[in-house]
C-alpha positions, -999 to +999 in steps of 0.1 A: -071+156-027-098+134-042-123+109-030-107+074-034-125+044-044-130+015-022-121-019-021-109-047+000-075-065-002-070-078+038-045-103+049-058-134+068-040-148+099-037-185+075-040-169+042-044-139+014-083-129+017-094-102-001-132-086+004-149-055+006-149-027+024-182-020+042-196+012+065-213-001+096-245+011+104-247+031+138-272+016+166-300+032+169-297+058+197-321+045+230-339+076+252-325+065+282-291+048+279-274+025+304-241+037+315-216+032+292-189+011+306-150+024+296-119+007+303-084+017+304-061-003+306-022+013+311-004-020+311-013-028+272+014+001+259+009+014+225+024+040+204+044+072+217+029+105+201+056+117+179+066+155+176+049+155+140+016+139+151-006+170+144-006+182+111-023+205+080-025+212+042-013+242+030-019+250-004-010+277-031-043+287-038-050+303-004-036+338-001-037+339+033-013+308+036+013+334+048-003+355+070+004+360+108-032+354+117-033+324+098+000+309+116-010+322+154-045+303+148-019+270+136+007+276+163-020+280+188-040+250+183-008+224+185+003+227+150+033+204+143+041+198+109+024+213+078+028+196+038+029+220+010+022+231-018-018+216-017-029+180-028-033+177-066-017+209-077+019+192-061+021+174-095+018+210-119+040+230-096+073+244-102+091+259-072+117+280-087+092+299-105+060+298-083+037+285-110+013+256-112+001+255-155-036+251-156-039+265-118-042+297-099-016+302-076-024+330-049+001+356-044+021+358-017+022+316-011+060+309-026+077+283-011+096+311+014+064+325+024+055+291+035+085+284+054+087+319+072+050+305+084+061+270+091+086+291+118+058+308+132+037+277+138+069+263+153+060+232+130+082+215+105+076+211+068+064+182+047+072+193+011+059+178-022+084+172-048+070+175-090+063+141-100+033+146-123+053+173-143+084+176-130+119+158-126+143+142-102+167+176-116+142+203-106+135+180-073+171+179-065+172+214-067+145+226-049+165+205-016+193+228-024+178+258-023+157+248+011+186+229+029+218+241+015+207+283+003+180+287+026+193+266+061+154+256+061+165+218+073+131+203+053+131+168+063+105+152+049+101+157+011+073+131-005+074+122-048+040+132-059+005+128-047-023+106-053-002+094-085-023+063-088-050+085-102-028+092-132-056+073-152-033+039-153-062+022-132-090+042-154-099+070-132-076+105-142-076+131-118-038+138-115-013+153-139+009+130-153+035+139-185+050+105-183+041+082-214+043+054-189+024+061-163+025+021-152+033+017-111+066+004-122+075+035-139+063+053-102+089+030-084+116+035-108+113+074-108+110+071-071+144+057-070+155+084-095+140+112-074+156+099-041+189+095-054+190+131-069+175+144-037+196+127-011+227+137-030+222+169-023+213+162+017+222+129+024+200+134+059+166+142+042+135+114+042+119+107+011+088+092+008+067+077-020+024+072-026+004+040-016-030+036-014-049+027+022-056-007+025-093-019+014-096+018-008-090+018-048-074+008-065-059-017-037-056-052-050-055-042-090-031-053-114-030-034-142-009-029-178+026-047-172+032-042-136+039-070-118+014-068-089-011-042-075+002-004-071+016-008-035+032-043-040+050-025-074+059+004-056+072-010-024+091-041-043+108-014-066+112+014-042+111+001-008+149+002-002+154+037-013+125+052+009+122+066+041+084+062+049+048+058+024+023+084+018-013+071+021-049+096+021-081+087+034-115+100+027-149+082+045-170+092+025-209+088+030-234+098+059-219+114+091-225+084+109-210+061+088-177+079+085-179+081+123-182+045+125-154+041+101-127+051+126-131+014+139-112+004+105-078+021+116-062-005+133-067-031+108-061-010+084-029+004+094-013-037+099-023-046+066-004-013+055+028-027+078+022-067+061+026-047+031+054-033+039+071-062+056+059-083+023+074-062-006+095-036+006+127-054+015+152-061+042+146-037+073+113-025+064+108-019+099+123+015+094+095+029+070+071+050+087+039+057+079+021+091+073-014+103+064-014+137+048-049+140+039-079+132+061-115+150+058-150+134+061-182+135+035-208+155+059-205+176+080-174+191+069-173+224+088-198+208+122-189+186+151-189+153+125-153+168+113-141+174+148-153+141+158-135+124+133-101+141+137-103+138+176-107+095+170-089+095+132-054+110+146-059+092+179-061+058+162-039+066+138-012+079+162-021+049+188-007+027+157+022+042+150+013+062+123+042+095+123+020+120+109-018+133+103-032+161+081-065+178+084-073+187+042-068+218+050-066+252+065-087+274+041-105+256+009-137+278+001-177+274+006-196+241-008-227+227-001-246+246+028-264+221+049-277+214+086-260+193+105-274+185+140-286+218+143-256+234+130-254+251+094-222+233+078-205+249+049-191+223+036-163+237+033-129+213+034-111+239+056-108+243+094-109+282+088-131+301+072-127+316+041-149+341+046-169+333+013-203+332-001-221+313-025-224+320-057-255+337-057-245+353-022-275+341+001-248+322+025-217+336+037-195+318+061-184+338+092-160+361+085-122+349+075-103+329+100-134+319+123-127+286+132-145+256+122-152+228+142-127+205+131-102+236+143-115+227+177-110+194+174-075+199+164-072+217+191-084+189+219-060+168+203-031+195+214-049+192+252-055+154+248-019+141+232+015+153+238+049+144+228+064+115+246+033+103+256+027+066+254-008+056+238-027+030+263-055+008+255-093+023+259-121+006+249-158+012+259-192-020+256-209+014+227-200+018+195-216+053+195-188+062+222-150+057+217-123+057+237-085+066+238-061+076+267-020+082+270+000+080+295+022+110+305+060+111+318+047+131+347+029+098+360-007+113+346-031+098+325-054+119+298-086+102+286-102+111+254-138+101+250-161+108+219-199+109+221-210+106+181-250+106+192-260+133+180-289+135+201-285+118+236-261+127+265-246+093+273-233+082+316-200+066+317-179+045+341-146+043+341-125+016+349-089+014+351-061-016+351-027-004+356-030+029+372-053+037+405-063+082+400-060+100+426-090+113+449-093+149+433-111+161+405-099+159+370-088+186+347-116+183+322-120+197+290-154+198+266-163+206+232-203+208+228-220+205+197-222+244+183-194+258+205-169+281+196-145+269+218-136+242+244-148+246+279-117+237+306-124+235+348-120+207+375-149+186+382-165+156+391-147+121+398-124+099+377-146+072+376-179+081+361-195+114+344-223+121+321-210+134+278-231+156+267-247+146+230-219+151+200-193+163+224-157+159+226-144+152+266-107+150+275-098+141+312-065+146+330-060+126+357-034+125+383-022+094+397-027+084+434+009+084+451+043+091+440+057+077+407+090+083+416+116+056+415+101+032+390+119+009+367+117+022+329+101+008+301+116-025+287+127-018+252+110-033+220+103-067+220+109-091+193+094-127+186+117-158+172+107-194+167+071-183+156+050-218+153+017-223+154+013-228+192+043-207+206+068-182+201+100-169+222+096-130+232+124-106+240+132-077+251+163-053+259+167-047+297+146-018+315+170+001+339+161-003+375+149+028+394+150+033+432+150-007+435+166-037+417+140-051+390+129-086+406+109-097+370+093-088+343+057-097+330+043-102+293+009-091+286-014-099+261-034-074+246-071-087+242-092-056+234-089-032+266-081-063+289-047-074+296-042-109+297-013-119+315+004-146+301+035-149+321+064-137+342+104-144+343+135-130+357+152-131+322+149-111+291+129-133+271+103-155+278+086-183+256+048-181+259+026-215+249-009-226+242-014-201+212-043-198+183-029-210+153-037-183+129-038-159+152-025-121+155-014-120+191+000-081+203+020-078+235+039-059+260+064-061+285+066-046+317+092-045+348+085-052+383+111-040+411+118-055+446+095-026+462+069-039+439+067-001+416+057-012+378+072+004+348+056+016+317+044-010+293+073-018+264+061-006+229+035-033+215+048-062+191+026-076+171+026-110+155+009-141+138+012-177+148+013-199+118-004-226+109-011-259+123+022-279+126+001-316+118-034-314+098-055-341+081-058-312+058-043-282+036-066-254+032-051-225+006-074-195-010-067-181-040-081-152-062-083-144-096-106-122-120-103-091-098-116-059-109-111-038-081-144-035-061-145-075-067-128-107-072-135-148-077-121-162-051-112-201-043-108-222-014-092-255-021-091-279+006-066-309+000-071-345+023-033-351+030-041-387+046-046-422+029-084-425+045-115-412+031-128-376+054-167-381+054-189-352+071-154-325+075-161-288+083-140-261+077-146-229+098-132-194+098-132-159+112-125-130+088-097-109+106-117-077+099-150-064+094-148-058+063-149-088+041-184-100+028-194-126+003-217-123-019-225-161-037-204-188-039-206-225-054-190-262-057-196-268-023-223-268+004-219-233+023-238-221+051-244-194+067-236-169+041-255-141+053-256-135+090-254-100+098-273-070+084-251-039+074-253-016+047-223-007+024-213+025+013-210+026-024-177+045-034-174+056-070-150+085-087-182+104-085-211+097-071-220+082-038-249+063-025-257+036-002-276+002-003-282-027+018-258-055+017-253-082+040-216-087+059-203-122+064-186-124+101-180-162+098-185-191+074-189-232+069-176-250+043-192-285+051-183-318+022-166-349+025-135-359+002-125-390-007-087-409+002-056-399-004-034-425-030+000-426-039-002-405-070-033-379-060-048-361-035-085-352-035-095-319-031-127-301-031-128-261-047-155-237-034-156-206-055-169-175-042-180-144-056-173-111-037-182-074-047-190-040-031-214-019-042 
């Protein structure tokens, strides 16, 4: 586990733009809030929560790893899949005989002891093979013993952890024995270490390290590799792996890592462009997992349970397979207040029972839980396997949103209140699914409690979260379910162009009824957009953005008029205009990581002069910012106040910076001739702090 460094590599709709990654700054909270409006929306169908959503770190260093206590507190708050043997020590471990050189191993944390808990829990195991100072051999064998000796069936075995921090890119936190210690070398051992491995059990998945999207050291080139560490490792590797390994740490006030949850889905498709880019033919079938999750404040208060309770839900909601809380037990840090609440800052979701050094604060005794625990927990009550993920969205950023769909026809509703200090009204409105009359199962967890409150009350339409709470609602629909058509199957698009593309979909089986037509659905926030209807299987949908990243779904209608689930989303780009006056292409160069020079050149196709041209744009994320550019007259540059978080290997503070959301590029350019074409170059500057 480390804190990563941040920077910005994000792929625009028309072309490669890379900026920086920025923290938004939380509105100020008001003393007497309107009602915040929420809206749910069960025709725009996301992810379905997988039966390894939920996960921990377990690491050799914590004797009670093994114990029954430990496990029961796992099992009991929705455990589903635990990674071993801890972060950073992965790389200096040897399996066979329990050591880790230049660690402390606890006793009573072998690799059997683990498992014996793992069976407890009921959870499965996500093991970390040797890279730093091991080898494919000692990889190989440690399958064998698990999966042919043992009968363990480990499925998912990942080749090292955080090994970009091997010191190729400058910063050296993890052990590395390779004289190489390029990317390429990562990708070609990768291939090594999946060989040996699925020799042995041809059924395993094997999964290799990226970085998260916008985060150091994204975007860098370095030594002979040919491209940034994710582009070397997926072009090298990506046929011989199952799924990618990525870790992400906020870091910075509690508000700003709260407000940092709003990244995920952006995030998570640049991750799957990545993919689709570099990693080969049917790339489709890599998944995606994030082993190690934890926030900068208010590690052990209602911040960390926050953050898991919206982290794994958006996560999860995008397809992501897996999410680990870093990690069970860790050990005292910083003791602070946090709303109210003494925080620890401890990295664990249980206590550890231990005191500072010069013993005036203990934590609660061993195995309390920690807030984060709780928030685990809600994510047990909130999300369970099979559910579909449907869209939620609310009109305040200081409340979010997220909701599934269940098989039994009922619909849970997650909502997260991150003011710390003012109860905020909602109203709830819902597209796609009518609740019924009674009163909803709901479930709170207050700032400071030591457990989550459970009853039926109020309506499914409006209710009042209390300040820093956690609030999960269980609603049951109004009137039977039964009969319905299911789900049309994944859609795909064809014949992509700038203004339309073909959709299709496998055939949903009928229910009680013949299905009469299905409808496509534009996802546009919360709302649904519908943007049209057909008898067939596939459907070709016109007047489209260029440039634009469209996501849709599919549902069946039968001859009694019942309504399936939404299909899973697809998600997809419409290209560029088919007939221009102009070419626009950006380029970059001179990037060192939290910065680059980057270059728009805009190129008059035609034989006529262009007087008094403007080109605009909107930067697909929020992320991006500009901070001076030249060769051309540019305006606005600055139009929005934020501040940045400034991420470095080990210090952290904060200034003010200014976010670009949109940007004109006004000059004229002469005509076209036979032999040349005019263009005019702005050159940018872009940096985070």
């Amino acid at each position: 586990m480390q804190n990563p460094k941040a920077r910005a590599a994000l792929l625009a709709s028309l072309l490669l733009a890379v900026g920086a990654l920025s923290g938004i700054n939380p509105p100020t909270a008001s003393a007497a809030p309107d009602p915040v409006a929420v809206t749910v929306n069960a025709r725009a169908g996301l992810a379905t929560v997988p039966a390894t959503a939920l996960g921990v770190n377990h690491a050799i260093w914590d004797q009670h790893l093994g114990s029954a206590e430990t496990s029961d507190l796992l099992r009991d708050a929705g455990v589903q899949m635990m990674r071993y043997p801890g972060g950073s020590y992965a790389d200096i471990y040897h399996w066979k005989d329990h050591t880790a050189p230049g660690g402390y191993v606890a006793p009573g944390t072998d690799f059997d002891t683990f498992m014996a808990a793992v069976r407890r829990v009921g959870a499965q195991p996500m093991i970390i093979a040797n890279y730093g100072t091991g080898s494919p051999a000692e990889a190989a064998d440690w399958v064998r013993y698990a999966n042919v000796t043992k009968g363990y069936g480990a499925r998912y075995w990942t080749v090292g952890n955080e090994n970009y921090g091997n010191g190729h890119y400058g910063a050296a936190w993890e052990a590395d024995d390779h004289p190489d210690k390029s990317a390429t070398q990562y990708a070609r051992l990768v291939v090594e270490y999946a060989d040996a491995m699925k020799a042995v059990d041809s059924s395993i998945k094997v999964g290799a390290v990226l970085t998260m999207p916008g985060n150091w050291p994204d975007g860098i080139t370095a030594g002979s590799d040919p491209g940034s560490w994710n582009q070397t490792v997926l072009s090298l590797a990506g046929p011989k792996i199952d799924f990618v390994d990525v870790h992400w740490y906020p870091v910075g006030t509690a508000a700003e890592s709260l407000a940092r949850t709003s990244h995920i889905p952006d995030a998570t498709h640049l991750l799957r462009e990545q993919l689709t880019r570099y990693a080969g033919p049917n790339a489709a079938r890599i998944g995606i997992s994030f082993t190690e999750l934890n926030v900068d404040a208010g590690r052990t208060t209602q911040p960390a349970a926050h953050f898991l309770a919206d982290a794994y839900s958006g996560l999860l909601e995008n397809g992501i397979f897996t999410a680990h809380w870093w990690n069970v037990h860790n050990g005292i840090g910083t003791v602070s207040e946090v709303a109210g609440q003494t925080d620890y800052g401890d990295f664990g979701m249980l206590s550890s029972g231990a005191c500072t050094e010069d013993g005036s604060v203990c934590e609660p005794p061993l195995n309390t839980p920690f807030a984060p625990y709780h928030g685990l927990t809600m994510m047990k009550r909130f999300a369970q396997p099979g559910d579909q993920f449907v869209r939620a969205g609310t009109d305040q950023p200081l409340v979010t949103a997220h909701a599934v769909r269940r098989g039994n026809g009922d619909l849970a509703l997650l909502l997260v209140n991150k003011d710390p200090d003012t109860a905020h009204p909602v109203t709830i409105d819902y597209a796609g699914f009518t609740p019924a009359a009674d009163a909803p199962t709901v479930s709170t967890l207050a700032n400071g409690a030591t457990g989550i409150a459970t009853g039926q009350s109020g309506s499914a339409t409006s209710r009042t979260l209390p300040p820093y709470s956690l609030t999960t609602l269980v609603l049951r629909p109004a009137g039977s379910t039964a009969g319905r058509p299911s789900a049309p199957g994944q859609p795909t698009a064809s014949g992509v162009a700038d203004r339309t593309a073909t959709i299709s979909w496998p055939a949903a089986a009928p229910g009680a009824s013949p299905i009469a037509k299905y409808e496509v659905y534009r996802q546009n926030g919360a709302i649904g957009e519908q943007l049209g209807e057909t008898a067939a299987t596939s459907f070709t949908v016109g007047n489209l953005v260029p440039g634009t990243r469209y996501t849709v779904n599919v549902l069946a209608r039968d001859t009694a008029g019942r309504v399936s689930w939404a299909s899973p989303p697809l998600t997809f780009a419409t290209g560029s205009p088919a007939a221009s006056a102009c070419t626009v292409r950006f380029t970059t160069n001179s990037d060192w990581g939290n910065g680059y020079i980057g270059g728009i050149e805009i190129t008059n196709n035609g034989t006529s002069p262009i007087n008094g041209w403007t080109l605009t744009w909107t930067w697909p994320t929020g992320w991006q910012q500009v901070s001076s550019g030249w060769s051309a007259t540019c305006a606005p540059w600055l139009v929005m106040a934020w501040p940045v978080a400034a991420i470095a290997a080990v210090a952290v503070s904060a200034v003010a910076a200014w976010q670009v959301t949109s940007m004109r590029v006004q000059s004229s350019m002469t005509s076209n001739t036979a032999t040349r074409r005019p263009s005019v170059r702005v050159i940018m500057v872009a940096s985070i702090w």
